[in-house]
Each structure stands twice: as C-alpha cells, then as structure tokens.
C-alpha positions as CSV (number, residue, x, y, z in Angstrom):
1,X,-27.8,3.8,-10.1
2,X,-24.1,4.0,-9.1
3,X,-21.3,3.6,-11.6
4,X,-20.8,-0.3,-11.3
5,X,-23.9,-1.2,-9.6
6,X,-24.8,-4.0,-12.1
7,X,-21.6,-6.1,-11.4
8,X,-21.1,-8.9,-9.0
9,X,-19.8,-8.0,-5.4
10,X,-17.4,-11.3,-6.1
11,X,-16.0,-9.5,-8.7
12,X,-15.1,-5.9,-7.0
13,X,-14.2,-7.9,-4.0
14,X,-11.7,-10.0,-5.8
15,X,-10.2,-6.8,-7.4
16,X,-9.7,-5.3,-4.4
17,X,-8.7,-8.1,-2.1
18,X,-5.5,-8.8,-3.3
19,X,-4.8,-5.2,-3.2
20,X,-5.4,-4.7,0.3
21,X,-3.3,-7.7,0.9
22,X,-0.6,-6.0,-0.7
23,X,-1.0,-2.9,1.5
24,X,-1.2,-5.0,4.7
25,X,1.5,-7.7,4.1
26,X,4.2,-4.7,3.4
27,X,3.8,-3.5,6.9
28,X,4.9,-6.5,8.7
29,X,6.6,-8.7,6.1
30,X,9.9,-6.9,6.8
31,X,9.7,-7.1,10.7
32,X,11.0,-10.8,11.5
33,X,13.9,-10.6,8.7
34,X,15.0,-7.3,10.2
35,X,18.2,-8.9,11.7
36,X,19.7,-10.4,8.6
37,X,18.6,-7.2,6.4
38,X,21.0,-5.2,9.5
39,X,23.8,-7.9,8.8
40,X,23.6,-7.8,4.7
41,X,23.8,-3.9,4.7
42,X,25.9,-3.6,7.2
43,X,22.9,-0.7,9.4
44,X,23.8,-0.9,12.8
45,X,21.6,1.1,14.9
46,X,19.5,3.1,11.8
47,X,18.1,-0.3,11.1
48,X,14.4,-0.1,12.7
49,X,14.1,3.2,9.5
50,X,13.7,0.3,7.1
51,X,10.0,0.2,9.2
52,X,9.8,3.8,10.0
53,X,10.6,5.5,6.2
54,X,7.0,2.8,4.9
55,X,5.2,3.9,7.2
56,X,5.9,7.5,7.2
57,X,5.3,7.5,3.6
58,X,2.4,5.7,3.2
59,X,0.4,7.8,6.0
60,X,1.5,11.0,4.7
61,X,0.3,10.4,1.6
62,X,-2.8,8.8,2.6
63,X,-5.6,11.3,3.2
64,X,-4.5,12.8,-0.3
65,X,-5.4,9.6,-2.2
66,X,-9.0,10.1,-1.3
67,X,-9.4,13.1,-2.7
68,X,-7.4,13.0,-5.8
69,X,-9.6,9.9,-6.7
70,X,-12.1,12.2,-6.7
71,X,-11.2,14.1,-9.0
72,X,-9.2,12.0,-11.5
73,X,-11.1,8.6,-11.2
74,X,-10.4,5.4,-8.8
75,X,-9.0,3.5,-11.1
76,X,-6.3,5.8,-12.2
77,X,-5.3,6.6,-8.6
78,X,-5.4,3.0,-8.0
79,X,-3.1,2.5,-11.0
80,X,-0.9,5.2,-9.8
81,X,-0.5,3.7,-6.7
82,X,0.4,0.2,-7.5
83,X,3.1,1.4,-10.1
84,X,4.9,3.8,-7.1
85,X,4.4,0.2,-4.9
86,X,5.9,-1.9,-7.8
87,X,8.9,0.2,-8.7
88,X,9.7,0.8,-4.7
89,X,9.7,-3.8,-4.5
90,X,11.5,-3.6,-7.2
91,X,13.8,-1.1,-6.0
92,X,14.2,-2.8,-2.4
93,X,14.9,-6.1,-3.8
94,X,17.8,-4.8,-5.6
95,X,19.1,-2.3,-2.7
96,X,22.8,-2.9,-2.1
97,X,23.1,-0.4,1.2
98,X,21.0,1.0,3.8
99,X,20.7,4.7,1.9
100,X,18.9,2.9,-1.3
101,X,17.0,0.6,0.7
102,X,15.5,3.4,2.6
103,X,14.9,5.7,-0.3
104,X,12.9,2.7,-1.7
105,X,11.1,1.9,1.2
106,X,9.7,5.7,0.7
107,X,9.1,4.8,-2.6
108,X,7.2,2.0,-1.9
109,X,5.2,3.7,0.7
110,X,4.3,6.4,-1.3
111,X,2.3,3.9,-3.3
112,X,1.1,1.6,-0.3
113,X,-0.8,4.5,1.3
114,X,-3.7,4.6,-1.1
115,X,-4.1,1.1,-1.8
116,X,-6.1,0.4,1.5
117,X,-8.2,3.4,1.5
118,X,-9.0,2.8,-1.6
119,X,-9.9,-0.3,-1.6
120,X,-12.6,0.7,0.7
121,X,-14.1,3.4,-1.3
122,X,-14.2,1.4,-4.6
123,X,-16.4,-1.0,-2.3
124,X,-18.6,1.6,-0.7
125,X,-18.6,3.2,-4.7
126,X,-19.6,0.1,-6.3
127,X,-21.6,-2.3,-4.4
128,X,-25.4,-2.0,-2.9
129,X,-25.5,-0.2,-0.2
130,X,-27.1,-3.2,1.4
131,X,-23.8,-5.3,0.8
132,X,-21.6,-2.9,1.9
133,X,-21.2,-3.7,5.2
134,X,-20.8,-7.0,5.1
135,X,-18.1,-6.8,2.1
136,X,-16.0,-4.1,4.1
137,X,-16.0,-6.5,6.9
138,X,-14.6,-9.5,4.5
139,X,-12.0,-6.5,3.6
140,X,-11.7,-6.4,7.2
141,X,-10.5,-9.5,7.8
142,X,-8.4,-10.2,5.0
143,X,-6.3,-7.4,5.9
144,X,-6.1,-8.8,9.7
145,X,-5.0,-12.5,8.2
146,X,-2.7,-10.8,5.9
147,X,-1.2,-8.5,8.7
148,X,-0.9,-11.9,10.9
149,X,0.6,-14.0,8.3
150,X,3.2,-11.1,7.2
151,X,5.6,-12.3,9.8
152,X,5.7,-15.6,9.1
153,X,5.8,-15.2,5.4
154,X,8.5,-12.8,6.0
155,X,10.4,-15.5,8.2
156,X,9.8,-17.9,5.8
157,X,11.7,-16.3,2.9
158,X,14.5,-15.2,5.1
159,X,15.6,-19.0,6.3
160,X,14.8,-20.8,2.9
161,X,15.3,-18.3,0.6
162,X,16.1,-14.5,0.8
163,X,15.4,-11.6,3.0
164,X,14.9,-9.9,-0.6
165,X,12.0,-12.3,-1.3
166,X,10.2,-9.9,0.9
167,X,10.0,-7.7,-1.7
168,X,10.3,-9.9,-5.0
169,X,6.7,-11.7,-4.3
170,X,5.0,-8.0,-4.0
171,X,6.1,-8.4,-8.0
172,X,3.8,-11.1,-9.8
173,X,1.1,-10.5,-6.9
174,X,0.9,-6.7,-7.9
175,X,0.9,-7.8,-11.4
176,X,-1.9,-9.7,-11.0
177,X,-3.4,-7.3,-8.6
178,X,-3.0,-4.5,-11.6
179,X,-4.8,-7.0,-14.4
180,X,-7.6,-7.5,-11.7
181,X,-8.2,-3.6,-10.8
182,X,-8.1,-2.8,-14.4
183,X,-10.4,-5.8,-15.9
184,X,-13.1,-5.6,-13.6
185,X,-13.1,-1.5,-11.8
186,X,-12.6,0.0,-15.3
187,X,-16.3,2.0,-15.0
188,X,-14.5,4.1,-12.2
189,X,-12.5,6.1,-14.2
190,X,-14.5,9.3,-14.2
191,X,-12.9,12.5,-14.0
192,X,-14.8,15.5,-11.6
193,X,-13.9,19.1,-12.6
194,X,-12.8,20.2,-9.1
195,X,-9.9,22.3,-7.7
196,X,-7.1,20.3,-5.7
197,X,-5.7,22.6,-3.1
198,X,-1.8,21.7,-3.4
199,X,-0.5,23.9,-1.1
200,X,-3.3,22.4,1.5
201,X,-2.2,18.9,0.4
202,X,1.3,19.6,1.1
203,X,0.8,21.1,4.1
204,X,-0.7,18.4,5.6
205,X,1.6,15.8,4.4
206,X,4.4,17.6,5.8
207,X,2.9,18.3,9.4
208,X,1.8,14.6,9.4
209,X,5.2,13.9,8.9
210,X,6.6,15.7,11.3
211,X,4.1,14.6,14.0
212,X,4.9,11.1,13.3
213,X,8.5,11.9,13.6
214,X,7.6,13.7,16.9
215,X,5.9,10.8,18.0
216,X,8.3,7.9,16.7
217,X,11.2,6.7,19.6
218,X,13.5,5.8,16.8
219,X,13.8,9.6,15.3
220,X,16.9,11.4,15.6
C-alpha cells in the first residue's frame, strides 16, 4: 500500500488545488496590467520581460523538481518551492524599477515551476490508482479556470486597487496553500538514497534556457 493510501482524495485534492492555482494564476495575472506596470516603472520597450523572465524560470527549473522530489521527499520540494514563490510576490510587490521587478519575477518563477508538476505527482503518489484519473482531470480544470480567470483578476486589482495586488494576494493564498501541503501531505516526506547528477541538471536548465530564448520574439 502506497504512502498516503488511507487518506481521503478530498483531502490531497484540496492540498494541492490551491497550489496549482497558484502556479496557473501567476502566468496570466500580470498580462492585462502590463500597461500601467510599463508607466509606474517607467520600461518602455523591455516591458513584455516582466512575462518572459517567469516563464523562463519556472520551465527551466521544471524537469529538475521531479527528480529532486525523488530523492528528498514531495513535501519538502513542495515546501521549497512555495517559499522561492513567496519571497519572489513579496519581492515584486515591493519592486521600485524594472531591474528588481525582473530579478523577482526570476525568483518567483524559480518556485512556480515545481508547484504544478508536483501537484500531479503527489496525486498520482497518493490516491488509488482507480481515482487518479479522474482527480488529475479536476486538477485539470482548476488550472484552466484559474488560467482564464487570471486576466480578469489581474484587471480587477489594477482599476480598483493596485497593479502590485497582483502579487500581494499570492501572500495569504500561499500561506494557506503552505498550512494545507504540510497538514495533510506530511507522509510524503521520504528521503531515497540516490545520486543527483548536477552537472546533468544544469545542463539542461541552461540549454532549455537558451532554446526558449532562441525561440522567444521578444529576446535581444
């Protein structure tokens, strides 16, 4: 019997539900106040990076999330990458120039990467096999909502409130998001004795990098 197996779907789907509404939200929240973050930081032309440098990050980073869980537990990794997440929001929120907004945004997507992956493999991990596929397409579907409603959320903030808001309400929802992971997924915390090949790791971050620099019409 898997680690887990005797707890209620309900219970790892709400753990990891909100996550992957974190991880989809970020990717589209920032599109629609785009135009006022350009006029408040003054960004001209280099504005579209404040997309670019998240998403860069976060799929660099990805496949290596996988297979560090692995070997240091789900939980941690998922831990790991909510803090980067949190401390990027928090950083963006407070950015007073283009530079520090964009060295957060990296920040922030060096977080967001994992949380979607693995927010499918704590599901596969942890409920009946059965289940699964019906629970991953739930997960499906809340990170199609939340990708939908990231516009208008973001559109929202930026007429009533703030463009920062964007980034201030990934702060009590991670919170909670952090309490949930760490209530309910604490059984996947086991650690496998395997080697991590860095240099591999690295090596494929980097050349995913550059191919999505290749690839991207706003590079340099």
């Amino acid at each position: 019997m898997p680690p887990g197996a005797g707890m209620s779907p309900k219970s790892v789907f709400a753990s990891v539900a909100l996550v992957i509404i974190l991880g989809s939200l970020e990717k589209s929240i920032v599109t629609t106040p785009l135009p006022l973050i350009g006029q408040a930081l003054n960004a001209g032309a280099a504005l579209t990076w404040v997309v670019t440098s998240y998403l860069l990050a976060a799929t660099a980073v990805l496949p290596v999330y996988g297979k560090l869980s692995d070997q240091f537990g789900r939980l941690r990794l998922l831990n790991i990458g909510l803090g980067l997440f949190l401390a990027g929001s928090l950083a963006c929120a407070l950015a007073q120039s283009l530079p520090q907004l964009l060295a957060a945004r990296v920040l922030q997507g060096l977080g967001g990467g994992g949380l979607i992956a693995l927010a499918f493999t704590v599901i596969a991990d942890t409920i009946p096999p059965r289940e699964v596929g019906r629970y991953q397409g739930y997960i499906s579907a809340v990170y199609a909502v939340s990708s939908i409603a990231g516009p208008l959320l973001g559109g929202y903030f930026a007429e009533h409130l703030s463009w920062r808001w964007v980034f201030w309400i990934n702060l009590p929802l991670g919170a909670l998001a952090l309490w949930l992971v760490n209530r309910h997924l604490g059984h996947l915390n086991e650690r496998h004795a395997r080697r991590f090949d860095w240099p591999g790791a690295l090596l494929l971050m980097l050349s995913t990098t550059l191919l999505l620099l290749l690839l991207s019409p706003d590079a340099p």
